[in-house]
C-alpha positions in Angstrom: 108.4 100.8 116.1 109.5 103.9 116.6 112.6 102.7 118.9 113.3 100.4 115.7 113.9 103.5 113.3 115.8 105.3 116.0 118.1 102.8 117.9 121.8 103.6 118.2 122.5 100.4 116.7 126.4 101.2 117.5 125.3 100.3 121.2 123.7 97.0 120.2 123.3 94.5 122.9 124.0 90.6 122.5 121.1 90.2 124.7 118.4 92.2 122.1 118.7 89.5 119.1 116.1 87.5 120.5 113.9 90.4 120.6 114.6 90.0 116.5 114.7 86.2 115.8 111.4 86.9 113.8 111.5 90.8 113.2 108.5 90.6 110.6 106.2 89.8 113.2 107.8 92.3 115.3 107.2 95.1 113.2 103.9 93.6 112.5 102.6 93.8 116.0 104.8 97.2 116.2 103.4 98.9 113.2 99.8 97.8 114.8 100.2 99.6 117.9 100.9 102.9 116.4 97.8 105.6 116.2 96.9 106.4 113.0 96.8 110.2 113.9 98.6 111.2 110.4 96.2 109.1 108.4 92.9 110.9 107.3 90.7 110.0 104.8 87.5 111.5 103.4 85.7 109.3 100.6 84.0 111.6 97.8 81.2 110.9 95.3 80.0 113.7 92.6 76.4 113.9 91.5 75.6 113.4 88.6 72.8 116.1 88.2 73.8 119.1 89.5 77.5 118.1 90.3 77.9 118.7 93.9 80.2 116.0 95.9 79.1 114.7 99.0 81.6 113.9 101.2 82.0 111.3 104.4 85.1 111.1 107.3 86.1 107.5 108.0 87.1 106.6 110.9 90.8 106.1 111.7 92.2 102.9 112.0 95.2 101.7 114.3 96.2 99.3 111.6 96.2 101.4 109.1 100.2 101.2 109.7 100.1 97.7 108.4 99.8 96.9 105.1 99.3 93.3 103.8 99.8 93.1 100.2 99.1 89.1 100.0 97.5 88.1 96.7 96.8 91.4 95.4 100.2 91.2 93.6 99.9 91.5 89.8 102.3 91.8 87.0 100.3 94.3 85.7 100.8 96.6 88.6 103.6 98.6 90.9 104.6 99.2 94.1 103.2 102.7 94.4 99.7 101.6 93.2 99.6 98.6 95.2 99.4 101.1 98.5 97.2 103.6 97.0 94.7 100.8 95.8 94.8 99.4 99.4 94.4 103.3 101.1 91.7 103.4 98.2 90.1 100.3 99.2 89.5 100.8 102.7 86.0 100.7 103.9 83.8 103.8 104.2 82.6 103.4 108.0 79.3 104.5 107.2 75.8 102.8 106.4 75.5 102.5 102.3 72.2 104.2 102.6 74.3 107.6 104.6 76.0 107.5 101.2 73.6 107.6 98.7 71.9 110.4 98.1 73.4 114.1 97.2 73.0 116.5 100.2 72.1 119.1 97.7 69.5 117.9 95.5 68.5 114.5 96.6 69.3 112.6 93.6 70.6 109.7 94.5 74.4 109.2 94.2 75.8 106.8 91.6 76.5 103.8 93.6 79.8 102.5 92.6 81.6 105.7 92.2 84.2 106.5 95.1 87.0 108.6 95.2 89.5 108.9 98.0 91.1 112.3 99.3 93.4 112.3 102.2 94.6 115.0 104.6 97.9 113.3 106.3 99.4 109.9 105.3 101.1 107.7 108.2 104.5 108.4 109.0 105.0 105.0 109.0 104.3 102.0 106.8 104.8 98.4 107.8 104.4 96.7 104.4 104.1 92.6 104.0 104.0 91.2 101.0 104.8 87.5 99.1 107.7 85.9 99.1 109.1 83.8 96.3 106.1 84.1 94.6 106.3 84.2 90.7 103.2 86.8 90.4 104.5 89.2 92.7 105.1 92.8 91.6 107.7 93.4 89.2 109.0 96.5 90.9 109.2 94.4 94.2 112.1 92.2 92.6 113.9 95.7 91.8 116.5 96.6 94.4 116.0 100.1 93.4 112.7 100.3 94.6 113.0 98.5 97.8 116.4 99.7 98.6 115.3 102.9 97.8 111.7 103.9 99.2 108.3 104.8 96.8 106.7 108.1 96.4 102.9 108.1 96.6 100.1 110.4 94.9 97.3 111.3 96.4 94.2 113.2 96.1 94.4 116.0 99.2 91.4 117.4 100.4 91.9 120.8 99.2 91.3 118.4 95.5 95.3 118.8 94.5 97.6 116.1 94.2 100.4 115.5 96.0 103.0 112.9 96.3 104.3 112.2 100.0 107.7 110.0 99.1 108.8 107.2 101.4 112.5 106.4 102.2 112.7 102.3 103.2 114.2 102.0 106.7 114.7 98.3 107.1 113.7 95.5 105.6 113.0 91.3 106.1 114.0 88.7 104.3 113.9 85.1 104.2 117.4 83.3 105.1 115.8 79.2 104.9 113.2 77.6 105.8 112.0 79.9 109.3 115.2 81.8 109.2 114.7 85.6 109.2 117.3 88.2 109.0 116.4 91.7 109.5 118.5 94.8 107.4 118.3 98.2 108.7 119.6 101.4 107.1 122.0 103.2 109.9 124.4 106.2 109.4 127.9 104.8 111.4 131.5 105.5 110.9 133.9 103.7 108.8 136.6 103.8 111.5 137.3 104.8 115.3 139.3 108.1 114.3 136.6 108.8 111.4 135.0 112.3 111.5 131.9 111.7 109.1 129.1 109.0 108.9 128.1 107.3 106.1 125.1 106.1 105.5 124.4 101.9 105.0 122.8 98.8 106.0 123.4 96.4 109.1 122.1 92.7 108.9 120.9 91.5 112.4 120.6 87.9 112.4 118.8 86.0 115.0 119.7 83.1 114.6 123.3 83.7 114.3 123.2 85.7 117.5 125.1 88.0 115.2 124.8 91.7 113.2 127.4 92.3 110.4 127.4 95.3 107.7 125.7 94.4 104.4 125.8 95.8 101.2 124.1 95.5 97.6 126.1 91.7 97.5 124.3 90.6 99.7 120.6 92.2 99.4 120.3 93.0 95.7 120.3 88.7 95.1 117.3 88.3 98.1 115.4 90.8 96.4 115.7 89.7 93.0 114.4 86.1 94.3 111.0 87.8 96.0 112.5 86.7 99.4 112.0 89.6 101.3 108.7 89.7 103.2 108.9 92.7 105.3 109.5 96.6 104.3 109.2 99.2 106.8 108.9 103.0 105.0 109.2 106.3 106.8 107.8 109.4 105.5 110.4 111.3 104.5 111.0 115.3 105.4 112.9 118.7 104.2 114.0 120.9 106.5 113.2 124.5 105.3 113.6 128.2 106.7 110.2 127.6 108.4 111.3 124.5 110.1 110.3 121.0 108.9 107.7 120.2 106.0 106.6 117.3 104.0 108.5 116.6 101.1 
């Protein structure tokens, strides 16, 4: 995965495309494999008598990478809440009965409340979702927003928010029936004799045996029509005086 985001796409082989004739499941796999160091969650309930929160670790999960968005799309919702309902949602690894009662005063707990605070996010997201379905999230048909990356708000466990923002790195989308075509953001020069790269997106084709540059022509109209299936997102960072920090 993290070969994907770094490649030197300028040394491309012919020989790699059939390592991409079905990226999706690729990155899937990919995003899988990659420890969930960064992610750390801490579930949180409040009392209700004398207001103390009681407060459980889950345990990490190595697929917390990869994200499935299947039929939770909802024309009522976003992209950004779509991930923090599904970091939200994940189960507390803990019996029911660990989580019950107030470690202060006994009482018991309330039993549906549940907050979520996290320490780190992944660096990395792997995110599936529909394709061409008519109920998908409206942002998710907004070139803008997967061209352009999400920024996420979360509870940290010092109880401030903060919003971690997400910069899309590459992206899948359906060319026909079992045709994929992967597009992956890469800085490159215009020219032989240029001195600066710019910053754009290469379509790798499998089946084509081919990888051309792309532009908004040609991703703006798959988006619009809920055909891409795949986005990969990495965490985005400032430098600063002090080195490198979350931005």
């Amino acid at each position: 995965m993290l070969a994907l985001i770094r490649a030197d796409w300028s040394k491309f082989k012919k020989e790699d495309h059939a390592r991409y004739l079905n990226p999706g499941d690729f990155w899937q796999f990919a995003a899988k494999g990659l420890p969930s160091v960064s992610f750390d969650p801490i579930k949180k309930k409040t009392c209700t008598s004398c207001h103390e929160s009681t407060c459980y670790q889950t345990s990490q999960d190595i697929d917390v990478n990869s994200i499935e968005l299947y039929g939770q799309a909802s024309s009522q919702g976003t992209f950004p809440h779509a991930l923090n309902s599904w970091f939200k949602d994940q189960d507390i690894q803990k019996h029911k009965e660990n989580f019950s009662t107030c470690s202060s005063c006994n009482n018991e707990l309330p039993f549906s409340q549940k907050t979520v605070m996290l320490d780190r996010l992944p660096h990395v997201l792997c995110v599936g979702m529909n394709t061409g379905e008519k109920d998908s999230l409206p942002d998710l048909k907004d070139p803008n927003t997967v061209l352009g990356g999400v920024e996420l708000k979360f509870e940290h466990i010092s109880g401030e928010e903060r919003s971690v923002k997400y910069k899309t790195v590459a992206l899948v989308y359906s060319g026909g029936p079992s045709h994929w075509v992967s597009a992956v953001r890469v800085k490159y020069q215009k020219t032989a004799t240029s001195k600066t790269a710019v910053e754009g997106w290469l379509g790798c084709d499998g089946q084509k045996d081919s990888c051309r540059e792309v532009n908004g022509r040609t991703l703006n109209p798959k988006i619009n029509s809920g055909a891409v299936a795949r986005v990969l997102l990495n965490r985005v960072y400032k430098e600063c005086e002090n080195g490198m920090y979350l931005k």
